[in-house]
Structure formats: structure tokens, C-alpha cells
DSSP file (Angstrom, degrees, kcal/mol; ACC not computed):
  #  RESIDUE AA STRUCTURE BP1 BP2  ACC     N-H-->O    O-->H-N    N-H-->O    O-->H-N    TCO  KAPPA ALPHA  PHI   PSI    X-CA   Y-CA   Z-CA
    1    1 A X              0   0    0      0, 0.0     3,-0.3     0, 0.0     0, 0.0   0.000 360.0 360.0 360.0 -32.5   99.6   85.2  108.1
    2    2 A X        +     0   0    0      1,-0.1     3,-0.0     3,-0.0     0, 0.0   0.299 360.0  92.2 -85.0  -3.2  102.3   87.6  107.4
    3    3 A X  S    S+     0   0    0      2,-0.0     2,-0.3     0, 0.0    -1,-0.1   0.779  76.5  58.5-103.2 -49.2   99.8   90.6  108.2
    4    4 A X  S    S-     0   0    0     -3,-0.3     2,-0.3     2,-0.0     0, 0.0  -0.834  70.1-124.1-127.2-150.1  100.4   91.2  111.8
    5    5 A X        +     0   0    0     -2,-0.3    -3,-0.0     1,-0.1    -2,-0.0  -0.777  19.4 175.8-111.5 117.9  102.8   92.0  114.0
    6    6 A X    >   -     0   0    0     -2,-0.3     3,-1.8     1,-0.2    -1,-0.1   0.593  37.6-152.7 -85.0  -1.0  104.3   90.3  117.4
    7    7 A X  G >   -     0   0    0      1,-0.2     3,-1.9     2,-0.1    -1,-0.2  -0.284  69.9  -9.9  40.3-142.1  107.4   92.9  118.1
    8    8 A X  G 3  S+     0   0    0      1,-0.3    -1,-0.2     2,-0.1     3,-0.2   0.637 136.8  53.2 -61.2  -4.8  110.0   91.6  119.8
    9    9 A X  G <> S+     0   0    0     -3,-1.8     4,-1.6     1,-0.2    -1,-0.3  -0.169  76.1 110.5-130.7  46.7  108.5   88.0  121.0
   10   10 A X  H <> S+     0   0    0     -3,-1.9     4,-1.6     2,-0.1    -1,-0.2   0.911  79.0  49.4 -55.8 -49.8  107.5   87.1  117.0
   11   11 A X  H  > S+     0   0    0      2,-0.2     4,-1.9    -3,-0.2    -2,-0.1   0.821 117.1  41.4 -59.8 -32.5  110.3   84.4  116.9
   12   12 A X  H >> S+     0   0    0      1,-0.2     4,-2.6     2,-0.2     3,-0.7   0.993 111.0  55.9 -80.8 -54.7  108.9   82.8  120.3
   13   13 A X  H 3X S+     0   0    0     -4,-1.6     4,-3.2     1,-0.3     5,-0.2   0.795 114.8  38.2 -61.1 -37.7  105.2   83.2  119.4
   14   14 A X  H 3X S+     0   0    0     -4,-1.6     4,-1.9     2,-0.2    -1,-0.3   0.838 112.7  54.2 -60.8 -36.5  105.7   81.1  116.2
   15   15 A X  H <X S+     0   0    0     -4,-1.9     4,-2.9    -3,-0.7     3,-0.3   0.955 112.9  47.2 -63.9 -43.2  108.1   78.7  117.7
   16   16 A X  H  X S+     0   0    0     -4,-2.6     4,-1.3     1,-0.2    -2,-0.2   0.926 112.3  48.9 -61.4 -37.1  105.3   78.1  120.4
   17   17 A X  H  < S+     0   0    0     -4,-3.2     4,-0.4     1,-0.2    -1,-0.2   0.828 112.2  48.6 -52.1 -36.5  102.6   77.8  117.8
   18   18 A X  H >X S+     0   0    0     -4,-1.9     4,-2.2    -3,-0.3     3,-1.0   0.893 110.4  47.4 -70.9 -42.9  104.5   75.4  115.8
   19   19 A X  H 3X S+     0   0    0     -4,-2.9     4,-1.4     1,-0.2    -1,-0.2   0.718 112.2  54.9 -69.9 -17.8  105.5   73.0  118.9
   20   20 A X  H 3X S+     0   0    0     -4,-1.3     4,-0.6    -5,-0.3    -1,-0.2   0.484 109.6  44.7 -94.8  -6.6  101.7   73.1  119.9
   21   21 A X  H <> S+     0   0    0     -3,-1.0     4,-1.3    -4,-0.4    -2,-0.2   0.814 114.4  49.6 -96.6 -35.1  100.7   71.9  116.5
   22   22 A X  H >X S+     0   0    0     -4,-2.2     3,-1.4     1,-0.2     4,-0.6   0.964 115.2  48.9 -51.2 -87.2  103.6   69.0  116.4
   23   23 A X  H >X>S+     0   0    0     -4,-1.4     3,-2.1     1,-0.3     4,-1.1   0.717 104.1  49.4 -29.2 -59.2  102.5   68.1  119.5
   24   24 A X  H 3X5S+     0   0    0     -4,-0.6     4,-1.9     1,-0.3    -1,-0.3   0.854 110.8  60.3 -50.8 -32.4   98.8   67.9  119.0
   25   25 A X  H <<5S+     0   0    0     -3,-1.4    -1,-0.3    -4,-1.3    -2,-0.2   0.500 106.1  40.8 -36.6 -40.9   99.8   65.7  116.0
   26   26 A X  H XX5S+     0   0    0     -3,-2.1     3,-2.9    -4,-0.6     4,-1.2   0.946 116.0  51.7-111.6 -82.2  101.7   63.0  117.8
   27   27 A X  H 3X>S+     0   0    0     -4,-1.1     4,-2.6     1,-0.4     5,-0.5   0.894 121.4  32.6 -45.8 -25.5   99.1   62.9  120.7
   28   28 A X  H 3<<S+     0   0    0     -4,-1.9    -1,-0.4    -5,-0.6    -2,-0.2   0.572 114.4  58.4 -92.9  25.5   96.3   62.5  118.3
   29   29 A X  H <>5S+     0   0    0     -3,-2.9     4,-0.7    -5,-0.2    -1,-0.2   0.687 117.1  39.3-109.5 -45.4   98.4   60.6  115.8
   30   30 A X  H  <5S+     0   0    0     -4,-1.2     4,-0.4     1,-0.2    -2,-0.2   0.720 116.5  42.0-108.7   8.2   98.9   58.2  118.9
   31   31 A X  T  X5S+     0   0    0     -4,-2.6     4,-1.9    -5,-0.2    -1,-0.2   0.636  91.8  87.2 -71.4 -31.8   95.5   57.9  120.7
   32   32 A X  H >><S+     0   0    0     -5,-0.5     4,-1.4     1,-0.2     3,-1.3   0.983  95.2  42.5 -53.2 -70.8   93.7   57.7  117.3
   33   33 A X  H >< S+     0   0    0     -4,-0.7     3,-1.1     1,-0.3    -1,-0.2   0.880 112.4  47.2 -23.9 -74.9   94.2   53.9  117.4
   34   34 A X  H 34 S+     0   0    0     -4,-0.4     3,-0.4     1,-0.3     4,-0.3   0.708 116.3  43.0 -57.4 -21.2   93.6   53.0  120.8
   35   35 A X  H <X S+     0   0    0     -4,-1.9     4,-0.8    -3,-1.3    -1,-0.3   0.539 110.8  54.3-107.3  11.2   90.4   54.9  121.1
   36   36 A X  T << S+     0   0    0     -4,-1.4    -1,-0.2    -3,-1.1    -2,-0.2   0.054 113.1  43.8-109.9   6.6   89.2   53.8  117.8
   37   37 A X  T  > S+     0   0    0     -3,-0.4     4,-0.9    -5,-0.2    -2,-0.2   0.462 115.8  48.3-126.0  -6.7   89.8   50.2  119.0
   38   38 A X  H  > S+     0   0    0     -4,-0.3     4,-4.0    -5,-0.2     5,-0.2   0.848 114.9  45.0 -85.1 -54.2   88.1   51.2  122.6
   39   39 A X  H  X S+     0   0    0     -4,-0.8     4,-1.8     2,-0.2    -3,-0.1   0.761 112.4  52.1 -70.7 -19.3   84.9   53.0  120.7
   40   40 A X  H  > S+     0   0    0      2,-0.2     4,-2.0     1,-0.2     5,-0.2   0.924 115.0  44.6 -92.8 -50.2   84.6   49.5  117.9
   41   41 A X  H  X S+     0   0    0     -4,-0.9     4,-1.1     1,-0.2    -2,-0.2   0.917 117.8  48.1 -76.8 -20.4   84.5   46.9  121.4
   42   42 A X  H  X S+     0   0    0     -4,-4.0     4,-1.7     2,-0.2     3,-0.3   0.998 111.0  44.1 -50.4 -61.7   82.0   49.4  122.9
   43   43 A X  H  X S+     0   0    0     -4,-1.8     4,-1.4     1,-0.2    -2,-0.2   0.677 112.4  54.7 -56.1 -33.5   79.9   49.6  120.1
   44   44 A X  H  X S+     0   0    0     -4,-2.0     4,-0.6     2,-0.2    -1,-0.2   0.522 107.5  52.6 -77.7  -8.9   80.0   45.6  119.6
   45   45 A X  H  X S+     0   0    0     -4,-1.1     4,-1.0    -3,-0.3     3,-0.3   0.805 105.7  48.8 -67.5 -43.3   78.9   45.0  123.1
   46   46 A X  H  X S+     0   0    0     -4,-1.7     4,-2.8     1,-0.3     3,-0.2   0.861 115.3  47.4-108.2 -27.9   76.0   47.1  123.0
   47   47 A X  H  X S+     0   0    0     -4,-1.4     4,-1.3    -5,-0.2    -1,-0.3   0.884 115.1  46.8 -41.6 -38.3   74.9   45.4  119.6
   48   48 A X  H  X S+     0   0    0     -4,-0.6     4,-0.7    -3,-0.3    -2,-0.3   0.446 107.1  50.0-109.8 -16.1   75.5   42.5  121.0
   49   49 A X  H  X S+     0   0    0     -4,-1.0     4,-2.7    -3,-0.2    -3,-0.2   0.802 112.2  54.8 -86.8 -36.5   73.7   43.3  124.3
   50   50 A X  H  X S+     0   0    0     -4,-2.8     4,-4.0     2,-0.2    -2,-0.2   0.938 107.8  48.6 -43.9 -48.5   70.4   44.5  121.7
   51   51 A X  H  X S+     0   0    0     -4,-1.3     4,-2.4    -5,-0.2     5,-0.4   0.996 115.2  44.8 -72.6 -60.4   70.4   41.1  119.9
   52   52 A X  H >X S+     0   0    0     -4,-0.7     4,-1.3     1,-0.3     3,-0.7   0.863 113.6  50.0 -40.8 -78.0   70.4   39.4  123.5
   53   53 A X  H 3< S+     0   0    0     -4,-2.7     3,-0.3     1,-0.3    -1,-0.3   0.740 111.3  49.8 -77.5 -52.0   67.8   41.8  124.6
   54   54 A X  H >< S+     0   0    0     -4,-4.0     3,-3.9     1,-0.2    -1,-0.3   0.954 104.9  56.9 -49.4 -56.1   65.8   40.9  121.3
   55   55 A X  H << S+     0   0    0     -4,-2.4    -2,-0.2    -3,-0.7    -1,-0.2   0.682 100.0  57.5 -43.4 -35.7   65.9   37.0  121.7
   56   56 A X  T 3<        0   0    0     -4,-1.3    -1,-0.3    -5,-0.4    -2,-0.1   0.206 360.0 360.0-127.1  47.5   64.5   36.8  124.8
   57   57 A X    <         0   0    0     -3,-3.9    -1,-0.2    -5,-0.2    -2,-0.2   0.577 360.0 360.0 -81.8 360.0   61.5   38.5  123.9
């Protein structure tokens, strides 16, 4: 990590790297939920449209 060199815009390039990892952290920290609660009613619909589908065969 330590290995090379930015010259004069090290201090910026780290601060940016660092705010771009916080960030992704807190988007995916707070989407994780909602799209894990979007992808479980998807996924019980289209079970639930197979079982239908079966029944009136």
C-alpha cells in the first residue's frame, strides 16, 4: 500500500479513496434491506405463480 508514490496530491487521493469506500458502505449498508425484501416477494410470487400453474394441470 505504502509502495507507491502520488507526489503532491497523495493526501487528496487517499482522502478520496477513503470517502468512496464510506460511502459505498452506507449505500449498500442501506439498500441491502430493501432489495433483499423486494428479491424474497419476487421470488414468492413466482413460486406461487408455479404451484398455480401446476394445479390446473
Amino acid at each position: 500500500m505504502g509502495e507507491g508514490g502520488f507526489g503532491r496530491y497523495e493526501r487528496e487521493m487517499w482522502a478520496v479513496v477513503v470517502f468512496a469506500v464510506l460511502i459505498s458502505v452506507v449505500v449498500h449498508g442501506v439498500a441491502a434491506t430493501p432489495v433483499t425484501a423486494y428479491l424474497d416477494r419476487r421470488a414468492a410470487k413466482a413460486a406461487a405463480g408455479k404451484e398455480a400453474g401446476e394445479e390446473a394441470s
